[in-house]
N, C-alpha and C positions, 0 to 999 in steps of 0.2 A: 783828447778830452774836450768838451764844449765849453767855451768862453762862458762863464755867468753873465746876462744881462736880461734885461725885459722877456723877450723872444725865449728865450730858452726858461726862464721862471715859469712861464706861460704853458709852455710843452710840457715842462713836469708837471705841471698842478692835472693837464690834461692827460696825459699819461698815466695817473696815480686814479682821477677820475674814472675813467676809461677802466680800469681794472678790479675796482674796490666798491665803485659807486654808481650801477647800473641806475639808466633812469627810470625816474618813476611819475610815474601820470598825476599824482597825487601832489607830490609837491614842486612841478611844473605849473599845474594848474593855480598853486599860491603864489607862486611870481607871479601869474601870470594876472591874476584878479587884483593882487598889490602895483603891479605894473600900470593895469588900467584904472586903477581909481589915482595914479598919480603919487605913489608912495616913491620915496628917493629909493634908489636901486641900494640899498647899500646890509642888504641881507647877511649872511656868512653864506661862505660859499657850501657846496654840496660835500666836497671833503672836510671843511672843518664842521660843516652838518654830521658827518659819518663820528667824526671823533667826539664829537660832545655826544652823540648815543650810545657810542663804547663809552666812554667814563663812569656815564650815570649806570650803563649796565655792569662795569667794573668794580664803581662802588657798591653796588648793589641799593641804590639808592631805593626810596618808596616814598619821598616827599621831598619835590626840586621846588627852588627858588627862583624866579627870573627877573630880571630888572631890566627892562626892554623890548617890548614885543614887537615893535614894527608889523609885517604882517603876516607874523605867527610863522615862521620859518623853521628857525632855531627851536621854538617852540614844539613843531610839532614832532622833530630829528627826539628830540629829548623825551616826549611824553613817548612817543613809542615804544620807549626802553624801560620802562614805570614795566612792572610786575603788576598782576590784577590787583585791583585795590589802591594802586599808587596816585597816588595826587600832586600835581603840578602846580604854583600860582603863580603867575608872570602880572610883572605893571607896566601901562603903560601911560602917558602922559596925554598923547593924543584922543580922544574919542574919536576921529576919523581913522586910524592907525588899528584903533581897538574894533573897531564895527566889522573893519576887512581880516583882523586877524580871526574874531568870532565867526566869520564864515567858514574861514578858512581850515577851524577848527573844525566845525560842522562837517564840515566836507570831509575832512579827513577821519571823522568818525570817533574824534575824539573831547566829544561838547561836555562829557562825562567826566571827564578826566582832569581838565583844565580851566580853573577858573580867571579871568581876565580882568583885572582889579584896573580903573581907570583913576587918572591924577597922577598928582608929582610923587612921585619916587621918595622923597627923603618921606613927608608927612604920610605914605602910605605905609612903608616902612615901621614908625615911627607909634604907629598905631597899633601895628603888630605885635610890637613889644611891649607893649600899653595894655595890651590884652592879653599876654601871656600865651602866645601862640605858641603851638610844636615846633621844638627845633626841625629844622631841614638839612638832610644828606646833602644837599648839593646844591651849588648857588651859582647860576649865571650873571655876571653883570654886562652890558652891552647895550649903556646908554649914554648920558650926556658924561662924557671922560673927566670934564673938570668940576664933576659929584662924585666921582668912584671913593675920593679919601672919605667923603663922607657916609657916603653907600656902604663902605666898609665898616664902619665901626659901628652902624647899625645892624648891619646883616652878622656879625661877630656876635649879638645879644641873641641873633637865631640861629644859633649854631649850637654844636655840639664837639666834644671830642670826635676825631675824624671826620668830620664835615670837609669836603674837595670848596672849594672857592674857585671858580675861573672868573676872571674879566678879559676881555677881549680888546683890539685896537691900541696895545701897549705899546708898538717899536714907532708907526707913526712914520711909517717909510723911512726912518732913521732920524726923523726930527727929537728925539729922547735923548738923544747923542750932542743934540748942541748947548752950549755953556746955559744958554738963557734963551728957550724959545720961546718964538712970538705969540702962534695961537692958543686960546683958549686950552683945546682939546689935546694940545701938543703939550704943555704945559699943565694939563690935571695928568696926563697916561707918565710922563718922567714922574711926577712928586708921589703916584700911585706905586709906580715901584719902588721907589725909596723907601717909602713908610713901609710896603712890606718886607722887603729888605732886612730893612730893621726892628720890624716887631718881631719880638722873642715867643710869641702865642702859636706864631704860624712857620711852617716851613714849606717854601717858593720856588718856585723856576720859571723865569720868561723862556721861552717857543718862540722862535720865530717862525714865520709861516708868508708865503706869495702866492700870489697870482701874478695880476700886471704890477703887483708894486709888493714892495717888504713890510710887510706888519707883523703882527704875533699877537698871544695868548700866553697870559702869566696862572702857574697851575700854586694855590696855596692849598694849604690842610693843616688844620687844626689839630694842634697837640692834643 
């Protein structure tokens, strides 16, 4: 049997790649535009791309929530899976961030589908439910980690009975594991899982998930 380390984490995610996740010209081409306008590489990969499109199509979702769009990656894995008529809303913070993902969307033929709310995350949010928006089947979060507790308790006011919850970037290479960590992001992803741990509204499971390093993905649903 193969020793676990780096190398071998790496082979299976290729391996798993390789068999489940044929490439595709289309969202090579959104690395590849996000690459060149200078966006941090730090996308979801192409299997955990493959798994948030079976979710949304398992929940049978028709109105996803995103809270992070970098450039439109995840986004577009997800609207793919939208049944005709489904709508997609992702936020994101940056206007440079948001300009490459609207391309990107473009490109991938889904400008119709998906609209790109720019600004901060809580106050866009926050508006949402000010306004008395339709709840949504499925909610991505996958942005500044030490806003998810607060992400959450807004995105819970658009929600519904059975609503999936993901947030992404919770293990933190195993930084969630130390008594008191240092970083910001390491430190909002542990007190994310706690709170949902402990809320009695929802029922949870952290995923762990690699590449070159150990992170995961915490799956909630609403009573």
């Amino acid at each position: 049997m193969l020793a676990f380390n780096e190398h071998t984490a790496q082979s299976i995610d290729n391996y798993i790649e390789a068999l489940f996740v044929p490439g595709d010209p289309v969202l090579e081409a959104n690395i590849d535009r996000a690459d060149e306008a200078g966006l941090p590489p730090i996308q979801v990969t192409a299997n955990q791309g493959k798994f948030l499109y079976l979710l949304v199509k398992i929940a049978g979702a028709r109105r996803v929530l995103e809270v992070g769009t970098l450039g439109g990656y995840s986004t577009t894995w997800m609207a793919r899976a939208l049944p005709e008529g489904g709508r997609l809303i992702t936020l994101e913070f940056s206007p440079k961030h948001a300009e490459v993902a609207t391309a990107n969307l473009a490109a991938a033929g889904l400008a119709d589908v998906v609209e790109v709310r720019v600004g901060d995350a809580a106050v866009s949010l926050q508006a949402m439910v000010d306004a008395g928006e339709a709840p949504f089947d499925f909610i991505f979060l996958d942005a500044d980690k030490s806003g998810y507790v607060k992400y959450l308790d807004l995105v819970m006011q658009l929600s519904r009975s059975g609503t999936v919850i993901l947030a992404d970037n919770i293990i933190r290479n195993g930084a969630v594991l130390e008594e008191n960590p240092v970083e910001a992001y390491d430190i909002g992803a542990k007190r994310y899982n706690a709170v949902l741990a402990a809320d009695e509204r929802l029922e949870s499971l952290a995923l762990p998930m690699f590449k070159d390093k150990i992170d995961g993905i915490v799956i909630s649903r609403v009573k």
